[in-house]
C-alpha positions as CSV (number, residue, x, y, z in Angstrom):
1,X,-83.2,-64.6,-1.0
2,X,-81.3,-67.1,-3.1
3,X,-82.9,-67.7,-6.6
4,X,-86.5,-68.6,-5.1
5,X,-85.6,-70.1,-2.3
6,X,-86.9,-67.7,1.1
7,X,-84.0,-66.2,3.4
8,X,-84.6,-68.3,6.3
9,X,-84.7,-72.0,4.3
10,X,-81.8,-71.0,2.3
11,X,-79.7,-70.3,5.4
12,X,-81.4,-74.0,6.7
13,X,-80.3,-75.6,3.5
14,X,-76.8,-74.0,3.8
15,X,-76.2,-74.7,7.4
16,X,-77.5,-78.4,6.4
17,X,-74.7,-78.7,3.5
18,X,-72.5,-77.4,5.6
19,X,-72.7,-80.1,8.6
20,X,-72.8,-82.4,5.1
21,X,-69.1,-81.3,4.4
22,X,-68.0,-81.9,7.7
23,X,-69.4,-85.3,8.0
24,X,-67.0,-88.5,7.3
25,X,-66.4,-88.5,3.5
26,X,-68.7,-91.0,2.0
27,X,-69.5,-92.4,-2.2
28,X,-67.5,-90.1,-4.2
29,X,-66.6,-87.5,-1.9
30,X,-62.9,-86.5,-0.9
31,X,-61.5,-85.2,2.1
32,X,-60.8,-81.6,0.7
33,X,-62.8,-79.2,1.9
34,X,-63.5,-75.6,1.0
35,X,-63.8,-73.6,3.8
36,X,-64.5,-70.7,2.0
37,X,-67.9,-68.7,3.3
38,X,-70.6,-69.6,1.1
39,X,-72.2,-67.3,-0.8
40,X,-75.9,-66.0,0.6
41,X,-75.5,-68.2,3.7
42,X,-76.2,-65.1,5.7
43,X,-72.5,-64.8,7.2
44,X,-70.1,-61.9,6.8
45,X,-66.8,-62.0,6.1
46,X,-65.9,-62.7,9.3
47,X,-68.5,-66.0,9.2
48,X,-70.0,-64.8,12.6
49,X,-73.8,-66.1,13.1
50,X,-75.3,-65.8,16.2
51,X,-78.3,-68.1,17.0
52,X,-80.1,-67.4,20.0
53,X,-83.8,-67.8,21.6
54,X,-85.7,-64.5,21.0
55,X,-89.0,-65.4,23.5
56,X,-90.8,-68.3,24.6
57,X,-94.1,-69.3,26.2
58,X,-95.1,-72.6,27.2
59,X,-94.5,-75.3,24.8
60,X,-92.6,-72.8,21.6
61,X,-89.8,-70.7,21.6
62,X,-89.3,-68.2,18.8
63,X,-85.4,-69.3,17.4
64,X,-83.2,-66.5,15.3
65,X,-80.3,-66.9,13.5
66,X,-78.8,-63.5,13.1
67,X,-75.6,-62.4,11.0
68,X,-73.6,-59.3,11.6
69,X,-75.2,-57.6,8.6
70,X,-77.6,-57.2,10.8
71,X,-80.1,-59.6,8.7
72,X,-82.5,-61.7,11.2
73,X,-84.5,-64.9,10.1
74,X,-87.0,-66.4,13.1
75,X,-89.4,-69.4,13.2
76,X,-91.4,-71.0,15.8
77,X,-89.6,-73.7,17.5
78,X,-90.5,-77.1,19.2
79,X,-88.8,-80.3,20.0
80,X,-90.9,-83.6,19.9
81,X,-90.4,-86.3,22.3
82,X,-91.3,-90.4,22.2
83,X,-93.0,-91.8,25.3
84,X,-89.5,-92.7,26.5
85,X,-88.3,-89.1,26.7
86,X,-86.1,-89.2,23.9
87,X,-85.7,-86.4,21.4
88,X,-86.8,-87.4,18.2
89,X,-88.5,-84.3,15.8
90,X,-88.1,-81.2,15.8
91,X,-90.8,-78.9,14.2
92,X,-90.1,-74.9,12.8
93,X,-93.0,-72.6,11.6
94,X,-92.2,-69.4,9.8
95,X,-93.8,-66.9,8.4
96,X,-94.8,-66.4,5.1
97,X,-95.2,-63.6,2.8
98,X,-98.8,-62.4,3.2
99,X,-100.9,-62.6,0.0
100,X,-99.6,-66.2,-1.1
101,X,-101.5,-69.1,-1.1
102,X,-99.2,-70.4,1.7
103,X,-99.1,-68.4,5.3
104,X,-96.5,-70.4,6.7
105,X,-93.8,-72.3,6.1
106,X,-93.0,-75.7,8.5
107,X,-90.0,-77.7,8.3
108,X,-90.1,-81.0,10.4
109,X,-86.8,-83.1,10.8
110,X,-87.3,-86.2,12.0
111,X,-84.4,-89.2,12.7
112,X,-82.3,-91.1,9.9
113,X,-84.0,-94.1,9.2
114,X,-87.6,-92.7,8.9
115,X,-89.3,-94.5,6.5
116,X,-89.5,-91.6,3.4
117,X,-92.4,-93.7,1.4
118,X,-94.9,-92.8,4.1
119,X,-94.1,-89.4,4.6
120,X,-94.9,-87.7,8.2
121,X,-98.6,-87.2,9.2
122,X,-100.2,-84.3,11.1
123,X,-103.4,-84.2,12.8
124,X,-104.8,-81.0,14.6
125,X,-106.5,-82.0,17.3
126,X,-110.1,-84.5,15.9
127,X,-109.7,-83.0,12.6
128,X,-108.2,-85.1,9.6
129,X,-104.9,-85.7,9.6
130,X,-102.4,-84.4,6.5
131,X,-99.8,-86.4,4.6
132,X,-96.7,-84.6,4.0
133,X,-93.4,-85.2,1.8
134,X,-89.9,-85.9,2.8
135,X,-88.1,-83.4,0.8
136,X,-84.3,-84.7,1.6
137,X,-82.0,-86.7,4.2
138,X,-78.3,-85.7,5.7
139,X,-76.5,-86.6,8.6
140,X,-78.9,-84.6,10.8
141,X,-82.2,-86.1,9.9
142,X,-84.5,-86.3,6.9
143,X,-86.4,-83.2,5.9
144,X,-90.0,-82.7,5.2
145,X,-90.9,-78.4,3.9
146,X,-94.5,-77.8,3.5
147,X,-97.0,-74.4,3.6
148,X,-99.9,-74.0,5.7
149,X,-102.5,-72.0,3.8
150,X,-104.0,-69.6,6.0
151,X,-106.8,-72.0,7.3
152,X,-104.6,-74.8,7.5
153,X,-102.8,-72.3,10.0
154,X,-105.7,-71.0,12.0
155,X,-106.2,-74.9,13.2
156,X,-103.2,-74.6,14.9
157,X,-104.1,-71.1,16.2
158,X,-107.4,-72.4,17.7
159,X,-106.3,-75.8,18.4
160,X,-104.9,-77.4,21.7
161,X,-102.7,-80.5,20.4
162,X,-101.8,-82.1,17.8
163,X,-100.0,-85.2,17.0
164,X,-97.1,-86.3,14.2
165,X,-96.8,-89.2,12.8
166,X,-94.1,-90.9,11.0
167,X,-92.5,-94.5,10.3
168,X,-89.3,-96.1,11.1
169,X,-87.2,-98.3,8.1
170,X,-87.1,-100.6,10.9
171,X,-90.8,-101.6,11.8
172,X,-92.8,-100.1,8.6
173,X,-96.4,-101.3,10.4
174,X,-95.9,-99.5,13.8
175,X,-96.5,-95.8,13.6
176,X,-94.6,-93.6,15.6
177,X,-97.3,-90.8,17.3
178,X,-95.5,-87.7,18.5
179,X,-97.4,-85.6,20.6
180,X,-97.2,-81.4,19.8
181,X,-98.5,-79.5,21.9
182,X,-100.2,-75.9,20.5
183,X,-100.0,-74.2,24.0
184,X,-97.9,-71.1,23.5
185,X,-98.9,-71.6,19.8
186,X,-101.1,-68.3,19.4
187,X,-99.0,-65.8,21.2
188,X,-95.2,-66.9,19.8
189,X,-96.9,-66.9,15.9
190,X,-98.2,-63.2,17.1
191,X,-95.0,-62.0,18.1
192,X,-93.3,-63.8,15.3
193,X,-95.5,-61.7,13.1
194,X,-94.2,-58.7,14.9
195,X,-90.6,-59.5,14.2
């Protein structure tokens, strides 16, 4: 753990600045860059990281990112797509330490040029939907990090869909509704548990 910040987000957050580095130098950045490991990104000397699909079932996979120190980090895994088949979110769901007043952890990524003003919306099947904060853009997307108390969680446990909803820059009065799916949701989060 980095100075507050959980194992598996810290790695995120690394692996984020890292992709930033090796994007085309923009304001006040230079071309030099530091390949030096950095520190608590969850690499060896050696830098070797091997991300791979642990199990999956139905619409959620279970994604690692394992080092050679033999130090493991998983999350719950989907991919969200527009009515046109296009990738354009991708949802995580970690575990939490139990006892907190959070159960899990969610990162959403969603495309540059989302609106960050009206943050992304989540609504468990006909229950109320949420209103969640962007937390950061980079070149991969813009970054919304949120908790799920535990009976925030349990909807998506019981529930069978769900959808996201976010804006574009480009058409601020149009929502774009992303359908998630919950099938498979129960029996990854149980096995991610087991983990």
């Amino acid at each position: 753990m980095i100075r507050g910040i959980p194992a598996f987000l810290a790695v995120l957050v690394i692996c984020a600045f890292g992709q930033l580095l090796q994007g085309e130098p923009g304001f006040a950045q230079t071309t030099d860059i530091d390949e030096t490991p950095l520190v608590g990104s969850g690499r060896d000397d050696s830098g070797d990281v091997r991300e791979y699909v642990h199990a999956s079932q139905d619409d959620w996979e279970i994604r690692c990112i394992e080092a050679e120190s033999e130090e493991r980090l998983c999350a719950l895994s989907q991919m969200l797509f527009d009515d046109a088949g296009n990738r354009v979110a991708e949802v995580n769901v970690r575990a939490l330490r139990p006892g907190g007043a959070a159960a899990a952890g969610v990162t959403i990524i969603t495309p540059l040029g989302t609106l960050l003003t009206e943050g992304v919306g989540i609504k468990v099947d006909d229950g109320a939907p949420e209103r969640y904060a962007f937390t950061w853009c980079e070149r991969i997307g813009c970054v919304a990090r949120f908790g799920l108390s535990p009976s925030a969680l349990q909807l998506y446990v019981q529930g069978l869909a769900a959808q996201v909803t976010i804006y574009s820059v480009l058409d601020t009065g149009a929502p774009v509704v992303l359908g998630m799916s919950l099938k498979g949701f129960t029996a990854m989060w149980t096995e991610l548990l087991a983990i």
